[in-house]
Backbone as a chain_set.jsonl record, in Angstrom:
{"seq": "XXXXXXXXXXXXXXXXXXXXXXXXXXXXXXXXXXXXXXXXXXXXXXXXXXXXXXXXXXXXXXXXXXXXXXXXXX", "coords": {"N": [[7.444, -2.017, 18.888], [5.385, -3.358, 16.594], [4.862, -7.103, 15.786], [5.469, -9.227, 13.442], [4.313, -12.084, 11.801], [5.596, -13.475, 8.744], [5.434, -15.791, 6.035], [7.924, -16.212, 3.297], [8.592, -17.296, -0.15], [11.118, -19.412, -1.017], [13.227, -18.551, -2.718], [12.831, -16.062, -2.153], [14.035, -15.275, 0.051], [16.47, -16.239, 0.183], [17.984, -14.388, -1.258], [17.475, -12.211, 0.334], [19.391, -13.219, 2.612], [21.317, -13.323, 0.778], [22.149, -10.492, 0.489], [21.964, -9.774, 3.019], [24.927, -11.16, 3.532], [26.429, -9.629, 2.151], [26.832, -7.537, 3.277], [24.927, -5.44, 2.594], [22.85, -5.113, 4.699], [22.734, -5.22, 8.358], [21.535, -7.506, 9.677], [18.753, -10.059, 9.489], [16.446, -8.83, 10.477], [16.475, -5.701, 10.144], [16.658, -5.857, 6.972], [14.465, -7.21, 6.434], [12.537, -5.294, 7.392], [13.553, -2.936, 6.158], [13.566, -3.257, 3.151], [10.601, -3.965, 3.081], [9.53, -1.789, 3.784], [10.539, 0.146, 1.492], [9.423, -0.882, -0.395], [6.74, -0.574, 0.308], [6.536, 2.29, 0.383], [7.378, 2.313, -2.627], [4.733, 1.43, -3.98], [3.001, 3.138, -2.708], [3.662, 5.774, -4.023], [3.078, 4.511, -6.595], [0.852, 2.955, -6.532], [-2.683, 1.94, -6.906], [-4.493, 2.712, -10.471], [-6.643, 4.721, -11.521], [-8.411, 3.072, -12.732], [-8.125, 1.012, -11.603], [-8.837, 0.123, -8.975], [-9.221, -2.165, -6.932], [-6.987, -3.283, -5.058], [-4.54, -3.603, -2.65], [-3.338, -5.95, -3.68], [-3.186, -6.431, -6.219], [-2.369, -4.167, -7.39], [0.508, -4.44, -6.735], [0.608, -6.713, -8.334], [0.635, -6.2, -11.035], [2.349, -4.263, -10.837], [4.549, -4.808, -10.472], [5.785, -6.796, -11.608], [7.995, -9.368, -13.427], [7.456, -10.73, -15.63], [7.514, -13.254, -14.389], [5.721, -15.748, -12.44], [6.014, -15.399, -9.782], [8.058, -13.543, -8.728], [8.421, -10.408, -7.499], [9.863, -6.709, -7.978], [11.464, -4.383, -6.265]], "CA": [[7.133, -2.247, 17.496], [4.412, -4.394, 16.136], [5.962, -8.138, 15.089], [4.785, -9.729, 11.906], [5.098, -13.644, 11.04], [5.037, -14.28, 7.269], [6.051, -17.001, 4.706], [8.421, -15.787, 1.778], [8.996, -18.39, -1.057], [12.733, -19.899, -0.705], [14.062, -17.863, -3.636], [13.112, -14.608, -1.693], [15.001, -16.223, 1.712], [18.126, -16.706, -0.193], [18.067, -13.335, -2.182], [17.732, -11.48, 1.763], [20.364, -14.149, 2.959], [22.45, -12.688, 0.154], [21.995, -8.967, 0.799], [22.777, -9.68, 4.275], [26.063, -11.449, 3.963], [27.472, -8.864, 0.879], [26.836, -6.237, 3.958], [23.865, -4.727, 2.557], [22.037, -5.093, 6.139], [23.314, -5.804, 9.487], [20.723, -8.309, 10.057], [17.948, -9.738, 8.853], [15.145, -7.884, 10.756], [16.591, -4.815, 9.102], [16.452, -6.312, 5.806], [13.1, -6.936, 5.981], [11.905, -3.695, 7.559], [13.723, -2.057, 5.114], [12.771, -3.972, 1.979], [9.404, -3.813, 2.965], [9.596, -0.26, 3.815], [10.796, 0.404, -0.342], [7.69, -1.621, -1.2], [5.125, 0.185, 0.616], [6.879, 3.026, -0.435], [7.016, 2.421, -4.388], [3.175, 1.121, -3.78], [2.508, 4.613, -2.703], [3.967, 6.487, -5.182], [2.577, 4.064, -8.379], [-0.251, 2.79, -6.561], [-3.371, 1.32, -8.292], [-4.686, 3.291, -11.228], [-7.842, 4.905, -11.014], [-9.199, 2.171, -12.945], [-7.973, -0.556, -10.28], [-9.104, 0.801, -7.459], [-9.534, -3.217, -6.004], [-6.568, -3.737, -3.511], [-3.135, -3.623, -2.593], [-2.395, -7.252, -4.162], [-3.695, -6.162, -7.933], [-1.584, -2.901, -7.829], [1.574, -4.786, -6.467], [1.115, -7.367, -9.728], [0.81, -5.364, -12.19], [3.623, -3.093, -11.568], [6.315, -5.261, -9.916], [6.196, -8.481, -12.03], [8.666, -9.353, -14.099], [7.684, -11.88, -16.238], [7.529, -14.252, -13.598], [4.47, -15.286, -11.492], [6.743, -15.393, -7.963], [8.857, -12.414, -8.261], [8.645, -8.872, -7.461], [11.005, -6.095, -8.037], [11.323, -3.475, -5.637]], "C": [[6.374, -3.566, 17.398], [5.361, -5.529, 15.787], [4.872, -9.143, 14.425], [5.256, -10.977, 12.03], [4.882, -13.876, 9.633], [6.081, -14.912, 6.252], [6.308, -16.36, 3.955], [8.734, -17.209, 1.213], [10.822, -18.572, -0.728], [13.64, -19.059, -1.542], [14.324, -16.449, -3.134], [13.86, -14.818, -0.399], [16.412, -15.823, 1.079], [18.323, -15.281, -0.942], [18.267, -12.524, -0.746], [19.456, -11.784, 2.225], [21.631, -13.595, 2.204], [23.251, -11.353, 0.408], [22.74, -8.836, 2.043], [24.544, -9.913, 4.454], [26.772, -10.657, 3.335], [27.01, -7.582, 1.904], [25.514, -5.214, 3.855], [23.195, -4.385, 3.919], [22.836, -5.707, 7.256], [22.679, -6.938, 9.871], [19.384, -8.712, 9.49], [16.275, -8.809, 9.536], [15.461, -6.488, 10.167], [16.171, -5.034, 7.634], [14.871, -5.7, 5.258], [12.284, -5.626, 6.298], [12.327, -2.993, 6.57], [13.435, -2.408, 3.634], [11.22, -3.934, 1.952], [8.823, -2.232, 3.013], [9.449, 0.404, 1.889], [9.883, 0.133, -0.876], [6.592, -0.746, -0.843], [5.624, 1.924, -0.277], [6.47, 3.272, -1.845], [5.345, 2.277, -4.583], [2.618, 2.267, -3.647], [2.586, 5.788, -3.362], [3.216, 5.999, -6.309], [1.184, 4.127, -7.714], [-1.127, 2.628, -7.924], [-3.804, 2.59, -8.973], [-5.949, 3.533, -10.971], [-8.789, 4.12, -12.077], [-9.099, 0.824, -12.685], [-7.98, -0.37, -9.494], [-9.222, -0.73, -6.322], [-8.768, -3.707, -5.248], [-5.294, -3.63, -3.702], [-2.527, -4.82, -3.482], [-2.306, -6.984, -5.776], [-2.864, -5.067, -8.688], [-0.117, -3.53, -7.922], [1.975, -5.902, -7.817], [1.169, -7.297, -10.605], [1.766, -4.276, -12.591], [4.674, -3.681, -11.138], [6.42, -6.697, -10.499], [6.869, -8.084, -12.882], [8.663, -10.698, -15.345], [7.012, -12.968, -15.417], [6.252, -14.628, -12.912], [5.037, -15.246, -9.991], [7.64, -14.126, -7.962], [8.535, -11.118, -8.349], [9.594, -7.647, -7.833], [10.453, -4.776, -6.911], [12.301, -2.439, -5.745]], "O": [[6.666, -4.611, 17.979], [6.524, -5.241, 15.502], [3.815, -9.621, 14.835], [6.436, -11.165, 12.324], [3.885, -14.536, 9.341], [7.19, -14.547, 5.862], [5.406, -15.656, 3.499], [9.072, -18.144, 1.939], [11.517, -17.701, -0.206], [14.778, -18.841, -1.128], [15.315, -15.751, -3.35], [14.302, -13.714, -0.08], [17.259, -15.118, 1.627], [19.499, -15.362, -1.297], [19.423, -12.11, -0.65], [20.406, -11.001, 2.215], [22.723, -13.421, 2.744], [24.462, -11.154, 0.501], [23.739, -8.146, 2.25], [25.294, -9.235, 5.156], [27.947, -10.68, 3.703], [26.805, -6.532, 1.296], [25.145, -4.425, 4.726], [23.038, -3.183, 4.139], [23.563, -6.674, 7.029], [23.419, -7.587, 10.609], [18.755, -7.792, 8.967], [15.323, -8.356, 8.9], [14.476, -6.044, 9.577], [15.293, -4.305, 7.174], [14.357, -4.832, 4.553], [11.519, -5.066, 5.513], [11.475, -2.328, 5.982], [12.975, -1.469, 2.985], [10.625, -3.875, 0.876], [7.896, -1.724, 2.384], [8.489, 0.924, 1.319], [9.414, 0.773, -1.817], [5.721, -0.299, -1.589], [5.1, 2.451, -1.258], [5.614, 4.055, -2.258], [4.772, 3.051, -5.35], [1.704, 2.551, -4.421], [1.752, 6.692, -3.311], [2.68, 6.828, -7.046], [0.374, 4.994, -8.041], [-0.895, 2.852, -9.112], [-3.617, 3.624, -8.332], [-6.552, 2.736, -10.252], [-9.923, 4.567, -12.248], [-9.639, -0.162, -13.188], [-6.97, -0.656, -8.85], [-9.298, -0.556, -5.105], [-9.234, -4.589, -4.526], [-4.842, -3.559, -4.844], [-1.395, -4.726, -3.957], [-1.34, -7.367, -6.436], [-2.654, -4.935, -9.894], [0.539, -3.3, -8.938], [3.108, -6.035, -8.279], [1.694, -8.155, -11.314], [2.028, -3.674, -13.633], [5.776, -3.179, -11.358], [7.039, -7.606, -9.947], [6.803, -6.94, -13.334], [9.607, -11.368, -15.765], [5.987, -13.512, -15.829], [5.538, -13.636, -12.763], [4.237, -15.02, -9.083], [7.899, -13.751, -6.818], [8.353, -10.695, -9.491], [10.601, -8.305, -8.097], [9.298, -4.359, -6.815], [12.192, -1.414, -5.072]]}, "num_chains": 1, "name": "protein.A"}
């Protein structure tokens, strides 16, 4: 399996960190495979609209913000 390095903000660290210790995941490389998994997922199902055809980042902020400019929902 391919191996990824990338920077999450501290709030999404501690929100994993959480998941993990309340059992949700055995670990965090699960976590994230599987959290990211749900994302590409939901991304593929909503995906952009056929009048935002310009990129994965434009689709992902328009349907998973909450208000916020740092958080997602998945």
């Amino acid at each position: 399996m391919p191996k990824v390095e990338i920077n999450v903000p501290e709030h999404l660290e501690m929100q994993i960190t959480q998941m993990i210790e309340q059992g949700e995941f055995v670990n965090r490389e699960e976590a994230i495979e599987d959290l990211l998994s749900a994302g590409l997922k939901a991304y593929k199902t909503s995906g952009p609209s056929d009048d935002n055809q310009q990129g994965f980042d434009d689709g992902l902020e328009d349907d998973g913000m909450m208000g916020h400019d740092d958080e997602y929902v998945f």
